[in-house]
C-alpha positions, 0 to 999 in steps of 0.5 A: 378174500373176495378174489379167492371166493370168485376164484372158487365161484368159478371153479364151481361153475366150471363143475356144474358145466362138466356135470352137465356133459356127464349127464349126457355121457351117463345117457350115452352109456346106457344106450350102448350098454342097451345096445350090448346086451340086445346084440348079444342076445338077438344077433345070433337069433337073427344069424347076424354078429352085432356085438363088437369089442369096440362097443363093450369097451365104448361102455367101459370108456363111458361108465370111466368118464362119468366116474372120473368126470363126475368127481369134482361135481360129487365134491362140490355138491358134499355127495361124497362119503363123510363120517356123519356121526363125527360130521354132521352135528356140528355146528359151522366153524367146526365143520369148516376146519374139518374140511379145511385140515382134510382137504389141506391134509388128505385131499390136496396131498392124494391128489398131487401124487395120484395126478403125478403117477397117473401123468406118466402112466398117461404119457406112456401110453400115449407115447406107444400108441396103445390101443386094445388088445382084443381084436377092434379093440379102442385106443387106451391112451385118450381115456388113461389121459382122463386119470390126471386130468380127474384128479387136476379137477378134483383138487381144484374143487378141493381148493375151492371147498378150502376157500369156502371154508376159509370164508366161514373161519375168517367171518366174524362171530355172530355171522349168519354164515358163520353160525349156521343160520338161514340168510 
């Protein structure tokens, strides 16, 4: 069980990276989208055309990684949606099996089908070349090829938070991990 708890150890500290370079594309996106909307507004008042198709979609593109990127780091951190009457009076254990039979069920199944058909729809475009049909327009296909791999990093946080899970269920009662307890 150690090997498997420094296995989600590094998993884990693997997110918290990715969470630190999606602060920074969260930086990025804010300044392009200041920059849209100032171009937009004070390009034609200067008689000047500042705004650009390759901007919007830069912010779009953005706005995609920070959600895409940002998931795992969501999971791991529990920022994600949970049914809190149901959860969150619970003590442990219980709460370890609902998170063990929803990631073993729910998560992990979802993610390998949607890794599996964003993959070839991945590969599609990236096997034409796409590229945006508005005029300086960006390529598609780098950010299409973030889907799978979004869903790759959101199921191995899923098997880490399974592990962890495992943990608790296999300590022996009177644990303080276990039981809830302040170490």
């Amino acid at each position: 069980m150690q090997a498997a708890l420094r296995f989600a150890h590094a998993i884990d500290a693997l997110h918290r990276g990715l969470a630190r370079v999606v602060a920074w594309l969260t930086l990025a996106m804010v300044l392009v989208g200041a920059y849209n909307a100032l171009a937009r507004y004070i390009g034609p008042s200067l008689g000047l055309s500042l705004a650009s198709n390759a901007y919007l979609e830069l912010q779009w593109y953005l706005f995609s990684l920070v959600f895409l990127l940002g998931a795992p780091y969501t999971l791991q951190s529990g920022g994600h949606v949970r049914v809190d009457v149901l959860y969150g009076s619970h003590k442990p254990v219980a709460k370890a099996w609902i998170d063990l039979v929803g990631t073993l069920l729910f998560l992990l199944p979802f993610c390998a089908v949607a890794t599996w058909y964003s993959w070839q729809f991945a590969m599609l475009s990236l096997g034409e070349h796409e590229v945006s049909s508005d005029p300086g327009g960006l390529l598609r296909w780098p950010i299409k090829l973030v889907v799978p791999v979004a869903f790759i990093l959101v199921g191995l946080q899923g098997i880490a938070e399974a592990i962890r899970s495992l943990a608790i269920l296999r300590s022996p009662p009177g644990d303080k991990e276990r039981e809830g307890e302040a170490a």
